[in-house]
C-alpha angles and dihedrals in degrees: 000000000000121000120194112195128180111207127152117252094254082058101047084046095056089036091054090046090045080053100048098047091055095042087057096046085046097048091050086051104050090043103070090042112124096237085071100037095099087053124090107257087245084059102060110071100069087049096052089054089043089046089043116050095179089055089050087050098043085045085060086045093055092053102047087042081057105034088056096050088047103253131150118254112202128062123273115259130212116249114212 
């Protein structure tokens, strides 16, 4: 499926953050649950967006969000 938005700038900003905000309190939910408990903590991030359709859909959300507003998508990395 395929959604096109028009939103100002101002509007996709305060909707990433929005996002963002509901993606982390999600995530710290859904981690301690007993159904990934049995899982390395580095696993379980992938299970929990396979387990939970509406957390992979708001992750492509965050990044298009991003991705429109010219951030950058991918962590920052430590130079030596």
């Amino acid at each position: 499926m395929r959604i096109e938005l028009e939103l100002s700038p101002q509007e996709a900003h305060a909707m990433l953050e929005a996002a963002r905000q509901q993606y982390r309190l999600r995530y710290q939910d859904e981690f301690w649950k007993a159904r990934y408990s049995h899982l390395p903590h580095g696993l379980r991030h992938g299970s929990i967006l396979a387990h939970c359709k509406d957390m992979a859909a708001n992750k492509k959300l965050l990044g298009a969000l991003a991705l429109a507003l010219g951030h950058d998508t991918q962590p920052a990395r430590a130079t030596p």
